[in-house]
N, C-alpha and C positions, 0 to 999 in steps of 0.2 A: 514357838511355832516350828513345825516339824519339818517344812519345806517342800510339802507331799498337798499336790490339788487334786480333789475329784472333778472332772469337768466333763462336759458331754465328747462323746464319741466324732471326729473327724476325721475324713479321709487320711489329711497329713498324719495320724495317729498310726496308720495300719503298718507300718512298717515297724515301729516300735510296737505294738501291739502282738505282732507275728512274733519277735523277736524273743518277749519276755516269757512270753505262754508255749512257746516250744524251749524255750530254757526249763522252766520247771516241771512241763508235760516229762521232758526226755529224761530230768532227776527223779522222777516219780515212777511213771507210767511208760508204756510204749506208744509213740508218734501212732495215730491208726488214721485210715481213710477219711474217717468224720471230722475229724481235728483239723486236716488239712484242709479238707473242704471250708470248714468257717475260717479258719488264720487266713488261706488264701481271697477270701471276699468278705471279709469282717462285714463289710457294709450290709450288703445282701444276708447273712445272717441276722444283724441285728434291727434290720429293717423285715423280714418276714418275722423275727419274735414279738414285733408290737402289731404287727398284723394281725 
């Protein structure tokens, strides 16, 4: 086993979540308005996609 869970989305996640996803945004891409807007309120992003 590989040590790696997929598990649902929790609040306590957003700070590691912010963290990982502007790591490889800023190795890839450039940081833009949109990106920040969802890393900064992950919740509310992923709560208006199942809407």
């Amino acid at each position: 086993m590989s040590g790696i869970a997929i598990v649902p989305f929790q609040r306590e996640h957003a700070a590691d979540f912010r963290r990982l996803n502007l790591n490889w945004i800023e190795r890839l891409f450039t940081i833009e308005a949109p990106d920040l807007e969802v890393l900064d309120n992950p919740w509310g992003a992923i709560s208006n996609m199942a809407a």
